[in-house]
TORKOL-4160 file (C-alpha; in steps of 0.2 Angstrom, whole numbers, padded with zeros to 4 digits, m for minus):
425
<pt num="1" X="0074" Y="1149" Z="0604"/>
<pt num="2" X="0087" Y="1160" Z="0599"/>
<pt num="3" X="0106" Y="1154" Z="0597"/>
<pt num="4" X="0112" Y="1160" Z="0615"/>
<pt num="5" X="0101" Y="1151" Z="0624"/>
<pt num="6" X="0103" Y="1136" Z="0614"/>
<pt num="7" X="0121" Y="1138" Z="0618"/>
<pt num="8" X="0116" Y="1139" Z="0636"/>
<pt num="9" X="0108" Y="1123" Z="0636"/>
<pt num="10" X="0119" Y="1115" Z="0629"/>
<pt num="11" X="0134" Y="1121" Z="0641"/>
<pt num="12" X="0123" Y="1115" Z="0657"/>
<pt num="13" X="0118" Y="1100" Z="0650"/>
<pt num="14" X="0135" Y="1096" Z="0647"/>
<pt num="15" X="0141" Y="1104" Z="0664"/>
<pt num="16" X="0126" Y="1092" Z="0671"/>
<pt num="17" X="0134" Y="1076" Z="0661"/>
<pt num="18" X="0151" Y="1081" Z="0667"/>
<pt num="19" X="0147" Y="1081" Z="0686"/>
<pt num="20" X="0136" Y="1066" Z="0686"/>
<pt num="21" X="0150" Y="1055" Z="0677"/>
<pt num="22" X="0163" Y="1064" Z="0691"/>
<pt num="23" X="0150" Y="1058" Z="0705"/>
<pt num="24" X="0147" Y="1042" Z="0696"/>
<pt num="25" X="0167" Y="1037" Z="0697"/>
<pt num="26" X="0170" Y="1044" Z="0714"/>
<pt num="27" X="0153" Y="1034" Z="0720"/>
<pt num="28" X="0158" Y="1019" Z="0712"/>
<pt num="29" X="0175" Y="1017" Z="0715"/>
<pt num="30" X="0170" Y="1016" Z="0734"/>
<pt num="31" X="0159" Y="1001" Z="0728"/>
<pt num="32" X="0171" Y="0992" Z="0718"/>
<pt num="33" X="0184" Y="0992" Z="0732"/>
<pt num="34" X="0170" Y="0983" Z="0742"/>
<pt num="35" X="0165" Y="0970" Z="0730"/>
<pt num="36" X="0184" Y="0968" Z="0725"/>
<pt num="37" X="0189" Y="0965" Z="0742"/>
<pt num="38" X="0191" Y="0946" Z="0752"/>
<pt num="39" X="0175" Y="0940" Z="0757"/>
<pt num="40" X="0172" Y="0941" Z="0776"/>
<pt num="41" X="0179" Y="0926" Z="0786"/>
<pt num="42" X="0166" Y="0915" Z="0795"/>
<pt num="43" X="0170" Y="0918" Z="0814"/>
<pt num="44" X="0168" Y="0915" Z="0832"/>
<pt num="45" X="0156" Y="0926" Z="0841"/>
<pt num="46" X="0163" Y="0940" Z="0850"/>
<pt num="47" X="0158" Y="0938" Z="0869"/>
<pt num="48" X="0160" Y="0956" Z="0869"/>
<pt num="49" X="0147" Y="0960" Z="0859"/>
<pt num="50" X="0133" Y="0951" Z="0863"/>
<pt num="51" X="0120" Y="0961" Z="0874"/>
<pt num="52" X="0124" Y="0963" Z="0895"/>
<pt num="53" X="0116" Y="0952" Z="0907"/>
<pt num="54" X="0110" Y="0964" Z="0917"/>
<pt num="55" X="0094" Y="0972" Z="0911"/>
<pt num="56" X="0094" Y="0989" Z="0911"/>
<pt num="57" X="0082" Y="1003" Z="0920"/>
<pt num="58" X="0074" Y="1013" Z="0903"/>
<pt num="59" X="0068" Y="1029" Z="0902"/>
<pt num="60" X="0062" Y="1043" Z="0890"/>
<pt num="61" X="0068" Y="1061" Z="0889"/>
<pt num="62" X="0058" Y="1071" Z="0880"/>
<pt num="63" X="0063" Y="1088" Z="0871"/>
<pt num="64" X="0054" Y="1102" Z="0866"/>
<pt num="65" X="0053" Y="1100" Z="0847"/>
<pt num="66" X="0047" Y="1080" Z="0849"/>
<pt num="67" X="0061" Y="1070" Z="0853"/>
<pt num="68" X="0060" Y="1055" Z="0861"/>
<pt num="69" X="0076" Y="1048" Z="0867"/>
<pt num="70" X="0080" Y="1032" Z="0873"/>
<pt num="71" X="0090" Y="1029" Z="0889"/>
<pt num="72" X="0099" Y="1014" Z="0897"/>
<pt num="73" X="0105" Y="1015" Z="0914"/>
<pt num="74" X="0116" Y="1002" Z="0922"/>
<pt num="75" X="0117" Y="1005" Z="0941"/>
<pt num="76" X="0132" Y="1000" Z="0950"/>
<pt num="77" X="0131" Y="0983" Z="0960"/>
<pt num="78" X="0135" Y="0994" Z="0977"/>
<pt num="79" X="0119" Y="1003" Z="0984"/>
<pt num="80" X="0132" Y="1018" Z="0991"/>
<pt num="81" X="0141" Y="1019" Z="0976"/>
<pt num="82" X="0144" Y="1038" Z="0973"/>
<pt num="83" X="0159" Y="1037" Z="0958"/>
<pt num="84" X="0155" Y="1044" Z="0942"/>
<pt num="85" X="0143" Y="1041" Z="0932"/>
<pt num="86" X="0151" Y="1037" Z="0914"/>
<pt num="87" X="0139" Y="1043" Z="0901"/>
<pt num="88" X="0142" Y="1035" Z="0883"/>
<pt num="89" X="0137" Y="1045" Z="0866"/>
<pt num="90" X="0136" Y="1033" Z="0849"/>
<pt num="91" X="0138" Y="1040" Z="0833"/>
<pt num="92" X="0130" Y="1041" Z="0815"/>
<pt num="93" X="0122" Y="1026" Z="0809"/>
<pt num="94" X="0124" Y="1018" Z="0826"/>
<pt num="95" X="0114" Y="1014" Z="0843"/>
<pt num="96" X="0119" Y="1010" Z="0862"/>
<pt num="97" X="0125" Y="0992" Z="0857"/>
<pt num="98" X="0139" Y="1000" Z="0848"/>
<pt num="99" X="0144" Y="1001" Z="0868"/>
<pt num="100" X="0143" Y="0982" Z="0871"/>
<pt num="101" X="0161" Y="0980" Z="0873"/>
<pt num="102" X="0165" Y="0995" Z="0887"/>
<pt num="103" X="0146" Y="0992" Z="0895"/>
<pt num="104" X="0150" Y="0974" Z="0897"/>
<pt num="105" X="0168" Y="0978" Z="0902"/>
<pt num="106" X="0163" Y="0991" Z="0918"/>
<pt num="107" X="0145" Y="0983" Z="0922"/>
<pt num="108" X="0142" Y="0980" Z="0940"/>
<pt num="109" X="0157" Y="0993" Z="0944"/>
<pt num="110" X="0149" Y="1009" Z="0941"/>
<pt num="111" X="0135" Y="1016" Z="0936"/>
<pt num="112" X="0131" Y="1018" Z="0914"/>
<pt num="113" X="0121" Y="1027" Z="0904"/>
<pt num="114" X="0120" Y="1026" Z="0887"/>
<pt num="115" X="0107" Y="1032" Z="0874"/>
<pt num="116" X="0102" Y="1031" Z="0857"/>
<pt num="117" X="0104" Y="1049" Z="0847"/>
<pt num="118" X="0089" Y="1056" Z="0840"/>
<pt num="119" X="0081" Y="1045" Z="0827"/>
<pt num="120" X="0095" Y="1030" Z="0832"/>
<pt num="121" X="0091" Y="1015" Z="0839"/>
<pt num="122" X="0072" Y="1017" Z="0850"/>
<pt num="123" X="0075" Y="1034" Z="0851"/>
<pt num="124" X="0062" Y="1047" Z="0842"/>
<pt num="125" X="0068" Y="1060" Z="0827"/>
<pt num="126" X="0058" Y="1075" Z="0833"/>
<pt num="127" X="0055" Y="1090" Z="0822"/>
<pt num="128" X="0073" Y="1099" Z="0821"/>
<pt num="129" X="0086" Y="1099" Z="0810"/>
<pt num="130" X="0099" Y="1085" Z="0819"/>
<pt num="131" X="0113" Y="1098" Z="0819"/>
<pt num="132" X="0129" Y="1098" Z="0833"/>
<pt num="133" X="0120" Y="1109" Z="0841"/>
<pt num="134" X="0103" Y="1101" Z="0844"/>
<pt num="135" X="0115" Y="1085" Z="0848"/>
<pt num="136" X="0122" Y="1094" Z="0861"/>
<pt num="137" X="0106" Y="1100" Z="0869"/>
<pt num="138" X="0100" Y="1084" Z="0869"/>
<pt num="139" X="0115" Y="1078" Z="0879"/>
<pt num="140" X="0111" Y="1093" Z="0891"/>
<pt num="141" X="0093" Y="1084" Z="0891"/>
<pt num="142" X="0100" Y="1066" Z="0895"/>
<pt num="143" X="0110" Y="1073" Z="0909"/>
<pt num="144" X="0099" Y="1083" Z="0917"/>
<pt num="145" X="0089" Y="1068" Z="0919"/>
<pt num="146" X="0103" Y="1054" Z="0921"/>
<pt num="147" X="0115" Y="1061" Z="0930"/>
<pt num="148" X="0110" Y="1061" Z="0951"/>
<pt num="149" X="0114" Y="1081" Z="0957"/>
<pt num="150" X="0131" Y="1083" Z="0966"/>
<pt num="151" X="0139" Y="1068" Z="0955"/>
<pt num="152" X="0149" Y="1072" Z="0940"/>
<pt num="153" X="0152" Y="1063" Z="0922"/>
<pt num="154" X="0165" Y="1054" Z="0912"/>
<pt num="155" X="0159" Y="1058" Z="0893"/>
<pt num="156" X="0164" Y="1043" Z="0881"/>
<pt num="157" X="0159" Y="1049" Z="0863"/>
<pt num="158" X="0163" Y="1040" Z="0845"/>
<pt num="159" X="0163" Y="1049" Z="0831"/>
<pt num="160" X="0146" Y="1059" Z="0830"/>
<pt num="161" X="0146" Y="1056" Z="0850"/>
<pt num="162" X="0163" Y="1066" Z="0851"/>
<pt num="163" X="0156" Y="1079" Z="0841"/>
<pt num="164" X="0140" Y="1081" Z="0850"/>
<pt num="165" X="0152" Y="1080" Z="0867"/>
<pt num="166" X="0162" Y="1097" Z="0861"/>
<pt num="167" X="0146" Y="1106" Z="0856"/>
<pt num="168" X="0137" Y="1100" Z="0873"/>
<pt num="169" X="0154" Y="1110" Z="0880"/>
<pt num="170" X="0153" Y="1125" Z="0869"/>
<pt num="171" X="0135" Y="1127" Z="0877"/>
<pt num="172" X="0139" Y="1124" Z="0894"/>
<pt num="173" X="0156" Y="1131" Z="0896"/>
<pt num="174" X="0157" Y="1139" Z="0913"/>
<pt num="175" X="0150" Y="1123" Z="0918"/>
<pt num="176" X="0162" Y="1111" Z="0912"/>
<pt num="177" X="0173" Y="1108" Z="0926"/>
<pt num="178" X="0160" Y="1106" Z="0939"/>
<pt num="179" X="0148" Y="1093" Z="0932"/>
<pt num="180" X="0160" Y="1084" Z="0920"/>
<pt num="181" X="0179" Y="1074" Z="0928"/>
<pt num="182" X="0186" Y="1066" Z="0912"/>
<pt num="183" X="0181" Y="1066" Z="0892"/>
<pt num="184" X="0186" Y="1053" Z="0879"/>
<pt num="185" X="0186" Y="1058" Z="0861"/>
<pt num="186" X="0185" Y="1043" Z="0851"/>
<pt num="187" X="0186" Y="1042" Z="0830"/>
<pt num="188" X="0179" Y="1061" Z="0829"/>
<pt num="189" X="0181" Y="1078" Z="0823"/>
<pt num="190" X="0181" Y="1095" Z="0826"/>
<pt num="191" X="0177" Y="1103" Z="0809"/>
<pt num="192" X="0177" Y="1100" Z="0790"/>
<pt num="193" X="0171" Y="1082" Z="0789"/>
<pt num="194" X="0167" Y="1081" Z="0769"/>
<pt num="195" X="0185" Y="1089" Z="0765"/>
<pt num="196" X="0197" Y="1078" Z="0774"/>
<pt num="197" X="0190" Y="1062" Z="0776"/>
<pt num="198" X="0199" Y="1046" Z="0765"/>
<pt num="199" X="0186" Y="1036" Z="0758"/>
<pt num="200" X="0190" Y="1039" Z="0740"/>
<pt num="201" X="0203" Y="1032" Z="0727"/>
<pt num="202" X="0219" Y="1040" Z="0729"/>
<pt num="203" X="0221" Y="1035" Z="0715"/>
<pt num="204" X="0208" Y="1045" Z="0707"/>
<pt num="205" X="0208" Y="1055" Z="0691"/>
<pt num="206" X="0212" Y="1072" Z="0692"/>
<pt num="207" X="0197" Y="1076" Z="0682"/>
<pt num="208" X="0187" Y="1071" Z="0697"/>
<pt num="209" X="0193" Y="1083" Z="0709"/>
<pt num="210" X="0180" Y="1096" Z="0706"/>
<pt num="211" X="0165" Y="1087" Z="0712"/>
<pt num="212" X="0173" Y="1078" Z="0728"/>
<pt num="213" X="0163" Y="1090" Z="0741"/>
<pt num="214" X="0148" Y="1087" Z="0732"/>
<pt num="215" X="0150" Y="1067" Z="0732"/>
<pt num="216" X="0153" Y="1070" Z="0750"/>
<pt num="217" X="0137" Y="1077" Z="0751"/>
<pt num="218" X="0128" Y="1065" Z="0742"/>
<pt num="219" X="0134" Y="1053" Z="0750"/>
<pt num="220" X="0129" Y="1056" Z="0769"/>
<pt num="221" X="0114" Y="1065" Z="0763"/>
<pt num="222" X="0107" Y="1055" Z="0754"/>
<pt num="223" X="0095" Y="1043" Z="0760"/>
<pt num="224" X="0097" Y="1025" Z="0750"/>
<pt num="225" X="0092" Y="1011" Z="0759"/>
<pt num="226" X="0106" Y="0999" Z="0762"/>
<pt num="227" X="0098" Y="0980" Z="0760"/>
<pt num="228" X="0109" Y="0964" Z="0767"/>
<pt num="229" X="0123" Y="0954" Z="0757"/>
<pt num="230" X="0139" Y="0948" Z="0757"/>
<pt num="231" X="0144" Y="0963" Z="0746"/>
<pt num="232" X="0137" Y="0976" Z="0758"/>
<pt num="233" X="0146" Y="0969" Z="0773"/>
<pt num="234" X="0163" Y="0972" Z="0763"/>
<pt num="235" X="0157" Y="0988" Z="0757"/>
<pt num="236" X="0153" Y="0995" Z="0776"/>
<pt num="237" X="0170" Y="0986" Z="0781"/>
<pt num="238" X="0181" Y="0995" Z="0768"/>
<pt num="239" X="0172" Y="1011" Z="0774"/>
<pt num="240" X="0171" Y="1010" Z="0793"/>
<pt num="241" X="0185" Y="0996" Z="0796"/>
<pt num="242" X="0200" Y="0989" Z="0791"/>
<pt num="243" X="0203" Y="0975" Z="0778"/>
<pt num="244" X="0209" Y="0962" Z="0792"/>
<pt num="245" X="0194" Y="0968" Z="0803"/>
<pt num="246" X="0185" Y="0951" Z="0810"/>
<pt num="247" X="0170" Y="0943" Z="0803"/>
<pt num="248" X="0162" Y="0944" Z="0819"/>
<pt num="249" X="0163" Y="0963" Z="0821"/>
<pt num="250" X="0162" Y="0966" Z="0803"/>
<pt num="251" X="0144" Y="0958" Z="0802"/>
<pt num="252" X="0139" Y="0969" Z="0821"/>
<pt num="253" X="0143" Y="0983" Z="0813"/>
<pt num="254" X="0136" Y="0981" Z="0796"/>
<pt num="255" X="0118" Y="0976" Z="0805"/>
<pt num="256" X="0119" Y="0990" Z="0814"/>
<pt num="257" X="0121" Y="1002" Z="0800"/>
<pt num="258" X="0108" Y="0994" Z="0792"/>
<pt num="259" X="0096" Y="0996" Z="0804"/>
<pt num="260" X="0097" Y="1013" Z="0806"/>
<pt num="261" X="0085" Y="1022" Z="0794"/>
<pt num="262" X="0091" Y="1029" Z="0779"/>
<pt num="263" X="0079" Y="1048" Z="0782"/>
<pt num="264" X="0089" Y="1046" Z="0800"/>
<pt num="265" X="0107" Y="1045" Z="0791"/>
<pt num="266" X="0101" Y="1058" Z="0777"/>
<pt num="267" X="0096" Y="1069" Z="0790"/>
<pt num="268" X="0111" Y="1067" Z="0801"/>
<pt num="269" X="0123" Y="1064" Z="0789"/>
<pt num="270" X="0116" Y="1081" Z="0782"/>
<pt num="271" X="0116" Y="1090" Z="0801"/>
<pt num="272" X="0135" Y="1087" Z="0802"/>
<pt num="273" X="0141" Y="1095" Z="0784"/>
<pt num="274" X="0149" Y="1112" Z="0786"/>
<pt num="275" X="0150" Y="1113" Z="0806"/>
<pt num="276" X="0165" Y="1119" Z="0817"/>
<pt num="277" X="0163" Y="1116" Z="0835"/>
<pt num="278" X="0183" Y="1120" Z="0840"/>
<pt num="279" X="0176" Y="1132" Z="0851"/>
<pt num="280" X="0168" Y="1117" Z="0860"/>
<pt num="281" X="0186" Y="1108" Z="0860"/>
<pt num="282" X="0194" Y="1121" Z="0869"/>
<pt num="283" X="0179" Y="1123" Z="0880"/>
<pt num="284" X="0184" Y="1105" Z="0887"/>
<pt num="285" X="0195" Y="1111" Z="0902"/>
<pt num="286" X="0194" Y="1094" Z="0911"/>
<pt num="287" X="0207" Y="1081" Z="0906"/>
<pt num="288" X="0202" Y="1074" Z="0889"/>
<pt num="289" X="0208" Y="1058" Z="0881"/>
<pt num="290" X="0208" Y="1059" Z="0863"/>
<pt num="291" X="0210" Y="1040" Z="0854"/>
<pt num="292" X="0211" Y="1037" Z="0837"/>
<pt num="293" X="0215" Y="1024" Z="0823"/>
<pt num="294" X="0227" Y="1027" Z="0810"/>
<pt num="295" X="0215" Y="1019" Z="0795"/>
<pt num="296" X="0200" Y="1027" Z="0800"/>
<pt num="297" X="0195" Y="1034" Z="0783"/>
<pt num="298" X="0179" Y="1043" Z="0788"/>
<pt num="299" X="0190" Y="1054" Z="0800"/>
<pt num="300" X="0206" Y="1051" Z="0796"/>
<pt num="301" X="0222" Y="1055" Z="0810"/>
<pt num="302" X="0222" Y="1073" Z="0803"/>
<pt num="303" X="0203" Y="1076" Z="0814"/>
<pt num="304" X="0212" Y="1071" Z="0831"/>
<pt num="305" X="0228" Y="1078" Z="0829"/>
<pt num="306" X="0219" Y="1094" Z="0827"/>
<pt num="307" X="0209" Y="1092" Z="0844"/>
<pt num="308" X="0222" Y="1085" Z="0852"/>
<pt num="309" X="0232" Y="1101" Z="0847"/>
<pt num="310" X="0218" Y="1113" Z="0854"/>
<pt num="311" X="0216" Y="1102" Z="0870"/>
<pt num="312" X="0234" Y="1104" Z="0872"/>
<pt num="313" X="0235" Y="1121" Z="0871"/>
<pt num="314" X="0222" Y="1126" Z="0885"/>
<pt num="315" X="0229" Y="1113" Z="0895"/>
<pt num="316" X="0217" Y="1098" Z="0896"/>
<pt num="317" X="0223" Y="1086" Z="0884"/>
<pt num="318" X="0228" Y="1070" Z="0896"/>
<pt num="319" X="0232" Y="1057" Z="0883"/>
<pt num="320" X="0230" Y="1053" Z="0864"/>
<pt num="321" X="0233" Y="1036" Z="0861"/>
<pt num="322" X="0234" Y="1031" Z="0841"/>
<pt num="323" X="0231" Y="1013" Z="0837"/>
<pt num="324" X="0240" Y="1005" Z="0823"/>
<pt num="325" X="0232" Y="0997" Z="0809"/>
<pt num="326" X="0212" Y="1003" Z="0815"/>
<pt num="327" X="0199" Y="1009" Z="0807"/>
<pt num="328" X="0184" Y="1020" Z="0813"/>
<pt num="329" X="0173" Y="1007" Z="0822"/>
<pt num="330" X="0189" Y="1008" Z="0836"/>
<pt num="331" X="0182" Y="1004" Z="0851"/>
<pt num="332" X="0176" Y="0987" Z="0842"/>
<pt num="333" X="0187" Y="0982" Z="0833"/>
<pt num="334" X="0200" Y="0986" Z="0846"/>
<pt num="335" X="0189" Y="0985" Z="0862"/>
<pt num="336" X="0202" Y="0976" Z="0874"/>
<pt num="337" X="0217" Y="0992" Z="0870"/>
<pt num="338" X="0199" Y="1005" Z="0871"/>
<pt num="339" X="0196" Y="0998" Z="0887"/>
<pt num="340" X="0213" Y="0999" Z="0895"/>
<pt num="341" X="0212" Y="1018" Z="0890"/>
<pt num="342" X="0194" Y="1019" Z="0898"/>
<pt num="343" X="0200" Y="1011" Z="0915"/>
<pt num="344" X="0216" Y="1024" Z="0914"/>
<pt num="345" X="0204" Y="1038" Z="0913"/>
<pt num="346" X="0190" Y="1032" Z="0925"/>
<pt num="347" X="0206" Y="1028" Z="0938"/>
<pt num="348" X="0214" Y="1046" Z="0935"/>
<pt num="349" X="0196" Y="1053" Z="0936"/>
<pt num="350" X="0195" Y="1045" Z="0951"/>
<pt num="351" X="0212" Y="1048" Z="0958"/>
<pt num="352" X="0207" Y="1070" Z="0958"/>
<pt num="353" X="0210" Y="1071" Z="0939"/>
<pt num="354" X="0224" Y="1082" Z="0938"/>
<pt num="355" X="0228" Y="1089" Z="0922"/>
<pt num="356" X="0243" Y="1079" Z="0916"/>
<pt num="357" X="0245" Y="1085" Z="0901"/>
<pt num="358" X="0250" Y="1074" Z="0887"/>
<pt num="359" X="0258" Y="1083" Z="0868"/>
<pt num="360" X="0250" Y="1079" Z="0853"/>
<pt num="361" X="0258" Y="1066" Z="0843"/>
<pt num="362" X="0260" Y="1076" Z="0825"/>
<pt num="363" X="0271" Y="1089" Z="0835"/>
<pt num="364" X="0279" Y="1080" Z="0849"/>
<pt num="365" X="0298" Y="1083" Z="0843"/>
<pt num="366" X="0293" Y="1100" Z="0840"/>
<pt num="367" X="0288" Y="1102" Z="0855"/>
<pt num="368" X="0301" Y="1096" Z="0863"/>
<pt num="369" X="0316" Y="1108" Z="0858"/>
<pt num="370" X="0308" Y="1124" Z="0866"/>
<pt num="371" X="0308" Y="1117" Z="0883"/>
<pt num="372" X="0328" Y="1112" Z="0881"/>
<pt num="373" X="0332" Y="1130" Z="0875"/>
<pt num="374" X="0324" Y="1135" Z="0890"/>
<pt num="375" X="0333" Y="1127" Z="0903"/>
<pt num="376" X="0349" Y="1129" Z="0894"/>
<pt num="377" X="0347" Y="1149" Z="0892"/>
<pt num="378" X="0338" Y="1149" Z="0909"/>
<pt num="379" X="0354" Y="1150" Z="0923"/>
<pt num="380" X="0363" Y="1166" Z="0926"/>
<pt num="381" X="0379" Y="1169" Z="0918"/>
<pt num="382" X="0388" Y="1169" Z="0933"/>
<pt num="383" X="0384" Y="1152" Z="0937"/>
<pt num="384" X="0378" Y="1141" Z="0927"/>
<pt num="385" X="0382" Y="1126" Z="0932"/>
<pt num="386" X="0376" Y="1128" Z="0950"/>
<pt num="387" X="0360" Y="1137" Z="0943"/>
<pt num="388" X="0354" Y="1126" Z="0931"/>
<pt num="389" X="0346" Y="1114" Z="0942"/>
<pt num="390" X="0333" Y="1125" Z="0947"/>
<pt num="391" X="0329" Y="1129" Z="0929"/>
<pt num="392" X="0329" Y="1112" Z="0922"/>
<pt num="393" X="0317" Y="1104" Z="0935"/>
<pt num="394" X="0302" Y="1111" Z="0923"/>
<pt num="395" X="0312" Y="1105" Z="0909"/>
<pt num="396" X="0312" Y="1090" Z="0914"/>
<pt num="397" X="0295" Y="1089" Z="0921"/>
<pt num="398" X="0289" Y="1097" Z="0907"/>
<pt num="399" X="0292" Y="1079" Z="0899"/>
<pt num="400" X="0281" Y="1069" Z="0910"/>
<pt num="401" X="0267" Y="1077" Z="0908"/>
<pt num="402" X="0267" Y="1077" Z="0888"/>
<pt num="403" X="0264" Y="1061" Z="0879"/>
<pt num="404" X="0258" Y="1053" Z="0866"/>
<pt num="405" X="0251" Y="1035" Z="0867"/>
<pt num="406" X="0255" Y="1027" Z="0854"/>
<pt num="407" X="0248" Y="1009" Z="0854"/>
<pt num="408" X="0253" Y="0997" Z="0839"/>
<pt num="409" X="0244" Y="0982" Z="0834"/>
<pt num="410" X="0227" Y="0977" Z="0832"/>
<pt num="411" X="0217" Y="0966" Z="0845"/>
<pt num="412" X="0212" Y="0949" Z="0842"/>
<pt num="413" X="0197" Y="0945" Z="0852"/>
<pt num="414" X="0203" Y="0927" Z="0857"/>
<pt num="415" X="0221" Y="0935" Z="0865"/>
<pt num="416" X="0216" Y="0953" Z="0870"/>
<pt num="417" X="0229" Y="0963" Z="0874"/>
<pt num="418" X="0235" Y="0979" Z="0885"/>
<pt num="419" X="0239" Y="0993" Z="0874"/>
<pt num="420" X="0257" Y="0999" Z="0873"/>
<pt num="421" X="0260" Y="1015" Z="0875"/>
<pt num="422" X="0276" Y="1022" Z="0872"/>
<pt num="423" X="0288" Y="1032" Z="0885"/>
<pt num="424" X="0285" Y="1047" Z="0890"/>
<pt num="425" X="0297" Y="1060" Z="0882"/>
């Protein structure tokens, strides 16, 4: 072996030590926030949770590469009732029960569907890659199957649900408006998953910078099993909740992440790294509730704020409601403020759905300005006092219809409390 290519050797064996002690301290940091963390409280069941009283009708649909997937449908109490159907998408790691709270919340009112995403829950893998787009054909495929012809949808999707949701829209664009009345967009993305999420030390060395995508990659590609203790449940609270989370929902959750298989989360977790499906988001053109929590660190604000921005600017965007102090598990660790939203959207669906058109919270003074210019410059010269009505009723319409919810405070299961949104500016 001649000198060069001992020099080579040495370089990427070095280059190899390198990256495995970057991914070793960004990897393990994660763990030591978890073990250094408070133990989770001993606590009273949540009544939310548990699983509804009504049984509900199973089914199978079947896609063409194998799939299997697992359907639950609640029917309404009424017989005659023809209101929408709400449909209900889970995300990665996670099954139908992650809908206890909203399924328990609307049973008997209307009719639910939920079902378990490929691989998830009862559902079958099948044989293709679990990309967006395969999610959102298997959507199609639930639909199609779920949803009685001549009766249109409410779309509820958390996290891998909301991305599956957009891509269901990019595919079905020009049908959109006439099968679907009202989308809510919960803890979820539009693009770039791995380069803005917040589950490393902000505190980090510089030196580690280099191999943050690739820890990112390992991390949701990678398919480690995930075996029960205390130390797991803090480690899946500090990743997927918030540090005050309760005992209750942070032991749900963790059993349900655990009982997802780890080829399942490697493969999904692997389907979702380098996908945009904007084009989806803007294909939403029915009023669409984007809700978010402001310590979700697997998709932090930044993720709704930009599909709140897109939804604003074709026109569809009717609420985006931030809750303080949540994490990414929103709709249980804040199910009573969810719920509140959910019954707005259902009742506005209900009502015709009009577009009201709320303004995304990151540019909601920025906004604002334009509109005043406007009526100011608007009036002839001539006369602008007697003019300026005429010009400022947009202006101050304009107002009404943009909004950004912004409800503080986390929900304690034993006092739930409405969400409080702010005034409309």
């Amino acid at each position: 072996m001649n000198k060069l290519s001992k020099a080579l050797l040495a370089a990427a064996g070095i280059g190899g030590g390198a990256t495995a002690f970057g991914v070793a301290r960004l990897l393990g940091d994660m763990v030591v926030e978890g073990i250094r963390s408070a133990p989770v409280a001993p606590d009273e069941p949540d009544a939310g949770l548990v699983p509804p009283a009504a049984a509900p009708l199973r089914s199978h649909v079947h896609t063409a590469d194998g799939a299997e997937l697992n359907v639950l449908t609640y029917p309404a109490d009424d017989p005659a009732d023809t209101s929408d159907v709400v449909v209900f998408i889970h995300g990665w790691t996670c099954n139908t029960a992650y809908w206890n709270p909203q399924v328990n919340h609307l049973l008997g009112k209307r009719t639910i569907v939920a079902y378990d995403q490929r691989g998830h829950g009862e559902s079958r893998l099948g044989r293709a890659r679990p990309t967006p787009e395969r999610l959102g054909a298997d959507l199609e495929a639930v639909l199609a199957a779920a949803v009685p012809v001549g009766r249109k949808a409410v779309l509820v999707g958390h996290s891998m649900g909301g991305i599956t949701i957009q891509a269901w829209a990019d595919q079905h664009a020009d049908e959109v408006n006439e099968r679907i009345s009202a989308v809510i967009l919960e803890s979820t993305a539009a693009t770039d998953i791995l380069g803005r999420h917040g589950l490393f030390n902000p505190d980090r060395p510089a030196y580690t910078k280099p191999f943050e995508r690739l820890t990112g990659v390992l991390f949701t590609s990678t398919p480690l099993p995930l075996p029960q203790s205390e130390i797991g449940a803090r480690v899946t609270r500090a990743i997927s909740m918030t540090p005050t989370a309760r005992g209750a929902h942070v032991v749900f959750v963790d059993e349900m992440v655990r009982s997802c298989s780890p080829i399942v989360r490697a493969l999904c977790g692997n389907g979702m790294n380098g996908f945009d499906v904007r084009t989806g988001t803007g294909a939403l053109t029915v009023p669409t509730t984007v809700i978010n929590g402001t310590l979700d660190r697997l998709l932090p604000p930044v993720h709704s704020d930009e599909m709140a921005g897109i939804l604003h600017g074709v026109g569809s965007l009717y609420r985006h409601v931030v809750l303080d102090d949540i994490g990414h598990m929103l709709s249980i660790e804040a199910s009573a403020e969810f719920n509140a939203v959910l019954d707005d959207v259902l009742e506005h669906a209900a009502s015709g759905g009009g577009k009201a058109v709320a303004q995304p919270a990151a540019t909601k003074a920025a906004k604002k300005a334009p509109a005043k210019t406007a009526a100011k410059k608007a009036p002839a010269k001539k006369a602008p006092a007697k003019k300026a009505p005429a010009k400022k009723a947009p202006a101050k319409t304009a107002p009404k219809k943009t909004a950004a919810d912004k409800t503080a405070a986390k929900e304690s299961a034993a006092k739930p409390a409405e969400p409080k949104p702010t005034s409309d500016s």
